[in-house]
N, C-alpha and C positions, 0 to 999 in steps of 0.2 A: 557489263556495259549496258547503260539505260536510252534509250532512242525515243525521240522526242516529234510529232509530228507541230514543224513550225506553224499550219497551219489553225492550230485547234488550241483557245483561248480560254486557259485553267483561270475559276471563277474561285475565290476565297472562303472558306468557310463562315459561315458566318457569326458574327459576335454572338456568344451568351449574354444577355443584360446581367447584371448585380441584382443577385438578390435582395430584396426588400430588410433584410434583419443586417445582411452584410453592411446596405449604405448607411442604416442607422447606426452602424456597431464603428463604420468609419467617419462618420461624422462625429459621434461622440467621441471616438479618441481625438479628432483634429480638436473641437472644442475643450476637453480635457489640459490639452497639451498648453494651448493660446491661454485658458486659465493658470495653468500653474508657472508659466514664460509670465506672465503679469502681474500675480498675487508674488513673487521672486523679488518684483521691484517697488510696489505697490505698500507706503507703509503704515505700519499697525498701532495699536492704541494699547501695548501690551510689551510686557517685559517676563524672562524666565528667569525663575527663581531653580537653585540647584546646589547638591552637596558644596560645599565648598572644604578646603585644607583641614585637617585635623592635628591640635597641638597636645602633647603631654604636658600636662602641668608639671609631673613631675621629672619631665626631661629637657630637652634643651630647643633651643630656637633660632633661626639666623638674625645675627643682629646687621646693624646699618653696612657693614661690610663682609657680609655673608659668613663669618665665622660662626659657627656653633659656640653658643655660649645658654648657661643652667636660666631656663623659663623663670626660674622664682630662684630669689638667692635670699638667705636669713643668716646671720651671725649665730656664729656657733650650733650650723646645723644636726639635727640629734638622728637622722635618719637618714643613713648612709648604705643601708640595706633594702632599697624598695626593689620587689620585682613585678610587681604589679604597675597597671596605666592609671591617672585621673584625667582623662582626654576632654579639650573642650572643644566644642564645632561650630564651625561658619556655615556662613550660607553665600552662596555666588550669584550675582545679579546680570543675568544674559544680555545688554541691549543699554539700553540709554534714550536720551530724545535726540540726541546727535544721532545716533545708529539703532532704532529699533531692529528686532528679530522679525524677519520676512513671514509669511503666513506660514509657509512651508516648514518654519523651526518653531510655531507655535503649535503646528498640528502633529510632529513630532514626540514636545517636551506633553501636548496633552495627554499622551495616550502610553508616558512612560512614569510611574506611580513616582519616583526619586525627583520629579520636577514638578515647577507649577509654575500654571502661565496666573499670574498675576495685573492691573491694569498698571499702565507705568505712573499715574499720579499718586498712586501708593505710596510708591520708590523714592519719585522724583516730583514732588510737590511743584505745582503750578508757580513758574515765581522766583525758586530755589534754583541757583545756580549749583555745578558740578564742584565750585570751593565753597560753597558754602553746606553743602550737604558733608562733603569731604572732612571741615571742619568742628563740624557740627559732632561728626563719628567721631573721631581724635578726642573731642572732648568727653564725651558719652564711658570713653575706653578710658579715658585717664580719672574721670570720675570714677568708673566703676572698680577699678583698679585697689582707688584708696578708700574707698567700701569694703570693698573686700579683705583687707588689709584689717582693715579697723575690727569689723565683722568676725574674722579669725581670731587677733590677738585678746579679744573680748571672750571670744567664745574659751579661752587659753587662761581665761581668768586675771587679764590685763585690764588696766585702767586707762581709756583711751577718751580723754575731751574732744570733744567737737564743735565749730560754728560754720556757716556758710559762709564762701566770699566767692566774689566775682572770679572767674577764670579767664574768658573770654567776652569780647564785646564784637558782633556782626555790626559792621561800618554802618549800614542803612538800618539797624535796627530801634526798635522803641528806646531802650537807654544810651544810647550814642549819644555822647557830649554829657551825658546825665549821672552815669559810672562811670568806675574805672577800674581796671585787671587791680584785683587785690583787697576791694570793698568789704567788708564784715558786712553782712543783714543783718539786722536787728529784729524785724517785723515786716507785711505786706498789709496793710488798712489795719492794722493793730494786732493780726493775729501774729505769734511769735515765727520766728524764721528757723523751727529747731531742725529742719533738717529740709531738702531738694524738694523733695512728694511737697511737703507744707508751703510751700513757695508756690511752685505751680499752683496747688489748691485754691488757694488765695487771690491769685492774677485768675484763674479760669473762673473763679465767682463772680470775681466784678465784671465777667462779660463783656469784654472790651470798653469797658469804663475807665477813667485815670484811676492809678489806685497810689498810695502815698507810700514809699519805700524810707524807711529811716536805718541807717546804717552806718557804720562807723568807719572812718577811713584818716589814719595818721592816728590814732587816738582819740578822735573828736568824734562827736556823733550828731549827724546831723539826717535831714527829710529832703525827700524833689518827690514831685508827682510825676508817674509817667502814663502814656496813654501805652498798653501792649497793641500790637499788632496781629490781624486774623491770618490765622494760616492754616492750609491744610498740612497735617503731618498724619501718615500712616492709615488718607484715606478721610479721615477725623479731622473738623472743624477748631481749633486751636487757640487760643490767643495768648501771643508770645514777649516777653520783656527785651529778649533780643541777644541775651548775655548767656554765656553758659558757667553756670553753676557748680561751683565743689563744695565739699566738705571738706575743711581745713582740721584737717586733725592732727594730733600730736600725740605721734606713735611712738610707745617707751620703745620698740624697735625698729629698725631699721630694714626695711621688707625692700627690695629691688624687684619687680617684673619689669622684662625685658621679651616684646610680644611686638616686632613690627608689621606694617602694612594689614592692620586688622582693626576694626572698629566700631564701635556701639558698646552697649552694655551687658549682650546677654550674658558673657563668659566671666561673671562675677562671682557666683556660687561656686562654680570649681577652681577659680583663682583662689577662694578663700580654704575650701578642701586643699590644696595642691601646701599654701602654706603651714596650715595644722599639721600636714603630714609630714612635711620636712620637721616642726617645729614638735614635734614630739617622736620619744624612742619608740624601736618599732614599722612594721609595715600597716598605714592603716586599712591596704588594700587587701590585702590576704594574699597577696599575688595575682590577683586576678585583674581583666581588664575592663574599667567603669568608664563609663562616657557620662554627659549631662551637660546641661544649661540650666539659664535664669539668672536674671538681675539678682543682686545682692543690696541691699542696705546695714548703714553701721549696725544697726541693731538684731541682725540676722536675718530678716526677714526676706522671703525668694518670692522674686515675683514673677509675670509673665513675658513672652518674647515673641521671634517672629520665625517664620519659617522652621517649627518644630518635626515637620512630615521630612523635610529636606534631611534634618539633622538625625533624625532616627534612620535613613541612609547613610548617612556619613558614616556613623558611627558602625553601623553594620558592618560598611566595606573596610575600616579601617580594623576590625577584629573585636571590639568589644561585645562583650555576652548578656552584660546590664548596663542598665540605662536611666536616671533620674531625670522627672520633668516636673518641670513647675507644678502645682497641682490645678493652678489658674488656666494653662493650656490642656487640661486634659480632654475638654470637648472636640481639642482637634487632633488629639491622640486617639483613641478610642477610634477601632476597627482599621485603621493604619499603622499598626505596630509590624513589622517586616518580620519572616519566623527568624529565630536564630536569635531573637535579643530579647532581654525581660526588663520590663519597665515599674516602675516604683514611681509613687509621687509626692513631691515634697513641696510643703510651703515654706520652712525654717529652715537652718544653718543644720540645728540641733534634729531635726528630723531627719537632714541627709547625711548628720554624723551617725545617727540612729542606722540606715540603711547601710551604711558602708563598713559597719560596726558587726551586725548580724551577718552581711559577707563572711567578713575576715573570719570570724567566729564558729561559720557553717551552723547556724541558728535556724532557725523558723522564719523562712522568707516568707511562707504563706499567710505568715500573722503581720508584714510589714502592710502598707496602704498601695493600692494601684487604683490607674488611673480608671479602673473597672468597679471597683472598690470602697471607693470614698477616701478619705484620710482621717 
């Protein structure tokens, strides 16, 4: 029992002040916090690029109503023994200009090697609507498709004709009203129309000057002048006809890819690997699992793409051990190859029949070309 004398008036001890390092150390967290409550909602000029899905060419795919059905299908397929992958890879686009990615998931994606904060005009050109870029991709994938196609059966020792025609026409575009879905090119200011790349060439010469398209439509062959239209695409000053472009070819066989909700061009090269390999006896993979990109043209040639650092992750997580890259992106391959995968570099058809060949083979990979290397 403690006894208290009522009349004797207990004084408080008195406060310690905050040390000098403590108010700074609380202040900058209060500051810290008010930054990153703001930079949360605060938006950016920037978009993450990252792995996206990875498909077996030589396996299957969900089609429009999510059934599993064979990625590439060929009459009278001769390869019914694959145990090996030819895998092709996307790339995922984080954000948009309706919802960019907050600072908080740029400072994130920077500082994780499988992403890249990229600027969103790259993506999403100043101008370009969310269906017209969308469009734009569809078209890009069903060109490349029948390049690839074309590309394969050539390489198979088939005889495959080809002309340009109109696929698609963007409503506000330079040839609205002026084409029409199904036109033959002929020519762009006189140089011939023999193939997609020579078209563009030809409109990006004239520097947004009219240029005189003659081409045939019904059988008749006739001229209109168009003016192209400026545009940023991938970052790069552009000038565009407005139409997107195929290669009308006429393939002694009957090739089906069947590859929904994915689009651009880069997955041309292993579209046209994926068919060789069904389309001849044999595994051409050796059992093992390849990954790879790059555009393809009829005439075999691999060109360059985007988001290759992205795909050399892809590829990693999804188990492959080699890797083919365009030999055009090797500057952005070099010193970002992830351990666990080996990369090879290819500009042709016939150089990445070459590398997949020396696989199967267990040959002298060290005599193949990387992107270290040269080709």
């Amino acid at each position: 029992m403690s006894l208290f004398d009522e009349n004797v008036r207990l004084e408080p001890a008195p406060r310690q002040p905050w040390r000098r390092g403590t108010v700074i150390g609380v202040w900058s967290l209060t500051v810290a916090v008010i930054v990153l409550f703001v930079l949360t909602f605060v938006p950016s000029a920037y978009v993450i690029q990252q792995p996206g899905p990875v498909y077996n060419t030589l396996g299957t795919s969900p089609n429009a109503d999510g059934e599993q059905v064979p990625l590439i299908t060929v009459p009278n397929e001769q390869d019914d023994t694959t145990t090996g992958q030819l895998d092709l890879l996307t790339v995922q686009v984080s954000g948009n200009r309706e919802r960019t990615p907050s600072w908080i998931e740029l400072a994130m994606a920077w500082f994780d090697r499988s992403r890249a904060v990229v600027p969103i005009d790259r993506i999403f050109p100043a101008g370009q609507t969310t269906e017209q870029r969308t469009s734009e991709n569809a078209a890009l994938m069903s060109d490349s498709q029948l390049e690839a196609s074309a590309a394969a059966l050539r390489q198979l020792g088939y005889d495959v004709p080809a002309e340009i025609a109109v696929g698609t026409i963007d409503d506000q575009g330079a040839a609205a009203g002026l084409l029409q879905q199904g036109d033959v090119l002929l020519s762009v200011d006189g140089a011939p129309a023999s193939n997609v790349d020579a078209v563009r060439s030809a409109v990006q010469k004239a520097a947004g000057a009219p240029v005189t398209v003659a081409y045939q439509r019904d059988g008749a062959d006739a001229t209109v002048q168009i003016t192209p239209q400026q545009t940023t695409v991938n970052g790069q000053q552009q000038y565009l006809l407005g139409v997107g472009l195929m290669q009308a070819f006429d393939l002694p066989v009957d090739v089906k890819i069947q590859l929904n909700d994915v689009g651009g061009p880069s997955a041309g090269m292993m579209f046209a690997l994926g068919i060789i390999d069904k389309m001849s006896p044999g595994d051409l993979t050796g059992g093992q699992h390849i990954a790879g990109t790059g555009t393809i043209d009829a005439d075999g040639n691999v060109g360059p793409i985007g988001g290759i650092r992205q795909k050399l992750y892809g590829a990693l997580d999804a188990g492959a051990t080699y890797f083919l890259a365009p030999e055009s992106n090797c500057n952005e391959v070099v010193g970002h190859v992830p351990d666990g995968i080996r990369v090879f570099s290819t500009s042709t058809l016939d150089q990445s029949m070459t590398v997949l060949e020396t696989i199967r083979d267990n040959g002298d990979l060290d005599a193949l070309a990387t992107c270290g290397s040269g080709s």
